[in-house]
MARTI-56208 format. One record per residue (C-alpha): x, y, z; residue in one letter. Coordinates in steps of 0.001 Angstrom, whole numbers, plus 500000, padded with zeros to 6 digits. Each point is the difference from the previous one (the first is absolute). Layout:
residues N
XYZa/...
end
This chain:
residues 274
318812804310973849x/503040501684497827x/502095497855502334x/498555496704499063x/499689501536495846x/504084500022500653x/500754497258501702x/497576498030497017x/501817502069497033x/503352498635501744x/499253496550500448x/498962500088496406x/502848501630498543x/502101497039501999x/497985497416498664x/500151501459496240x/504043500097500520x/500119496697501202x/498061499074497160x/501956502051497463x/503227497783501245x/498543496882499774x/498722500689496327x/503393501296498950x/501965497863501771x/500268496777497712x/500826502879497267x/502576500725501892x/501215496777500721x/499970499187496539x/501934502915498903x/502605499303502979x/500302496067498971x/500673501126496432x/503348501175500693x/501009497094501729x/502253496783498850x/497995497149500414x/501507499045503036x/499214502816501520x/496681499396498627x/499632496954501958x/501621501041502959x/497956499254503046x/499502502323502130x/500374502306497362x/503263502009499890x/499513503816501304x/503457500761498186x/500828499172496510x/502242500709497124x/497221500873497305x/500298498974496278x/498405500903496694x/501054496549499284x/496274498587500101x/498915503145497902x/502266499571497548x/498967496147499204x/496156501016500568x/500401502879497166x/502941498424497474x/500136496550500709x/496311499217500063x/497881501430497149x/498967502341501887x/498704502650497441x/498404497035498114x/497341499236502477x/499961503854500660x/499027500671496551x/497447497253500182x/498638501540502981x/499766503565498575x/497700498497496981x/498111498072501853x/498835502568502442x/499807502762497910x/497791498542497012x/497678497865502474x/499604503233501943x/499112502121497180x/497566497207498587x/498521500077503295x/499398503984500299x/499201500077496363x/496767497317500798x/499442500928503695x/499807503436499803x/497433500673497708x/497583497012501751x/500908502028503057x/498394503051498159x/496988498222498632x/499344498579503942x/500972503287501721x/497347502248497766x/497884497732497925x/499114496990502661x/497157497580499012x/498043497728502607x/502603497323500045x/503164502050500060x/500329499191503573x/500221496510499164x/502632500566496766x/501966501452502997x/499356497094502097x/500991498002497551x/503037501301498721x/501317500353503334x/499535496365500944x/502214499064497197x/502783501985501179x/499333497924503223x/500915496660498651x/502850498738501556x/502713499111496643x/500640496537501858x/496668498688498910x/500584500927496368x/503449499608498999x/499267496574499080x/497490500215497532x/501830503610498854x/503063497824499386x/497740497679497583x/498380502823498099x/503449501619499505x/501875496978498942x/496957499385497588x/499789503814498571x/503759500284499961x/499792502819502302x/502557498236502337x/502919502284500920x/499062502477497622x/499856503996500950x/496154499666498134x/499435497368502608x/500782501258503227x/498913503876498601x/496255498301499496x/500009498801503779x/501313503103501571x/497544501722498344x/497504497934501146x/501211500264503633x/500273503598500052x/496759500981498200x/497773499644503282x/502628501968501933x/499495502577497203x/496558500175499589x/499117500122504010x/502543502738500475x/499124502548497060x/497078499421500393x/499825501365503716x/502865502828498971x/497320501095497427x/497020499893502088x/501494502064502540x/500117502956496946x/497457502620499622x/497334499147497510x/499639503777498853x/502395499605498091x/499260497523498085x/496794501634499217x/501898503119499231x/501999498184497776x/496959498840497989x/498587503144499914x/503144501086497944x/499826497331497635x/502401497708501470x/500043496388498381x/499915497066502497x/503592499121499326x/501075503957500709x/497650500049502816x/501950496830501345x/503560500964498806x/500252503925500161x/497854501029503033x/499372496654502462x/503806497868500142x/501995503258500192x/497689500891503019x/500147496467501370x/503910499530499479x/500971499770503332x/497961496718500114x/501340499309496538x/503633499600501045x/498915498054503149x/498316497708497613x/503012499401497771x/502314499837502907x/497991497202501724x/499727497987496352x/503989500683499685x/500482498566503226x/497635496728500129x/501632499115496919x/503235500797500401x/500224497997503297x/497982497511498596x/501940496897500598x/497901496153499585x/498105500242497011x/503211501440498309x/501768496981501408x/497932497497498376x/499082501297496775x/503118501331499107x/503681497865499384x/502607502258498102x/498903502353497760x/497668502268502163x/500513499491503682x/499933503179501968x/502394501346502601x/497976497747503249x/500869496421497879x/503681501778499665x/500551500239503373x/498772496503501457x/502759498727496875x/502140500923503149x/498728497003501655x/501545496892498308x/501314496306500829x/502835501368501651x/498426501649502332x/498422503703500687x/502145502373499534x/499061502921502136x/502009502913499308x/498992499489496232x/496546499490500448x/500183503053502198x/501929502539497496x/497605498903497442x/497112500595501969x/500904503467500604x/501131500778496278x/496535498680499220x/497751501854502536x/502189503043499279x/497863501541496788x/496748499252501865x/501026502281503153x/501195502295497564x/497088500475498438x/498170500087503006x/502049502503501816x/499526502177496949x/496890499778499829x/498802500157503859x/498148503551500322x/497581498529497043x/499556497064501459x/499106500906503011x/497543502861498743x/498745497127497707x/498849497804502787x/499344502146502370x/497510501486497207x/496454500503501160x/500933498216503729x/498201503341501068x/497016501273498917x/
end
């Protein structure tokens, strides 16, 4: 019996390498191409030796407006995330301690608009923001994100608070706590590991966010994912480019997460065992 347990917990730990490397692999090859010419770029079979360059960084970062669409990408993501905590959060509250008979359909239905694939509506959203001048405009695109990450928000902070003992929120109204202290000073601090998962998971949809920027936006507000397909033009596809500005793009993002890891893993690993 302990022989078989081993010989599963091996095979397992193989399989989760081998997984692990073919995740991180196209990273990797992304990172590699990046200090390439673009001949070596489109070398086939790929070159295992190479004379690497900061060539393709230096046109992704000085050449190309780089902090531009990184700037545009910072407000977008931060304001639609904070609009998105500021509404989901408390609804999140009100359906995690103060349900009615048809919160389970408000759920319901708030998560089958996060389902809706954007392909079906970009046409009609390009109408109503060519009509409401909302077309490539920060207010614009900060309205949708919102919109997209409000179920996320809701469904996750929801379960994060749920999992939390409800002594203490009657403790907490035993000592005269208002609603808005009973939600601010005693329930999110206990619930912030699933806080920061939350915000990490909204920072990431929408900063990777890529086809709905793409057609509602032109010049003024296009994120870093329209930047880096600009890479891509009638004189062909410029690998090594697109590649070094790819990385400089995903770079905040794994950042971020990497900082952030041990509470995001306690966040959604929250409550997995009762």
């Amino acid at each position: 019996m302990k022989g078989r347990r081993r010989w599963t917990g091996g095979l397992l730990s193989v399989l989760t390498i081998i997984l692990a490397i073919l995740i991180f692999f196209p990273i990797f090859w992304m990172i590699l191409t990046s200090f390439k010419t673009e001949a070596d770029a489109f070398t086939f079979p790929p070159p295992l030796f190479f004379h690497p360059t900061l060539d393709q960084y230096d046109i992704a970062l000085g050449q190309s407006g780089y902090f531009h669409y990184l700037l545009n990408t910072i407000i977008i993501t931060g304001l639609s995330t904070l609009v998105a905590l500021l509404l989901g959060v408390p609804a999140a509250y009100k359906l995690a301690y103060y349900p009615t008979k048809r919160s389970n359909f408000t759920l319901m239905w708030v998560m089958s608009t996060r389902m809706l694939p954007a392909v079906g509506v970009i046409v009609p959203l390009y109408v109503i923001f060519k009509n409401l001048h909302l077309f490539d405009t920060y207010f614009g695109l900060v309205i949708l994100y919102t919109a997209i990450n409000l179920p996320l928000v809701i469904w996750m902070m929801r379960s994060f608070l749920q999992d939390l003992p409800y002594e203490t929120i009657e403790a907490s109204r035993i000592d005269g706590a208002s609603l808005w202290q009973e939600l601010m000073m005693v329930m999110l601090p206990m619930a912030l590991p699933g806080l920061i998962s939350t915000i990490l998971l909204c920072l990431i949809f929408t900063w990777n966010e890529f086809f709905i920027a793409f057609n509602l936006t032109i010049t003024k507000v296009p994120p870093l994912t329209v930047y880096i397909v600009g890479f891509k033009t009638s004189e062909g596809l410029f690998w090594a480019k697109m590649s070094a500005a790819a990385t400089v793009s995903a770079l905040p993002v794994i950042i971020a997460g990497w900082l952030a890891q041990r509470q995001m893993v306690r966040g959604l690993t929250a409550g997995a065992i009762k």
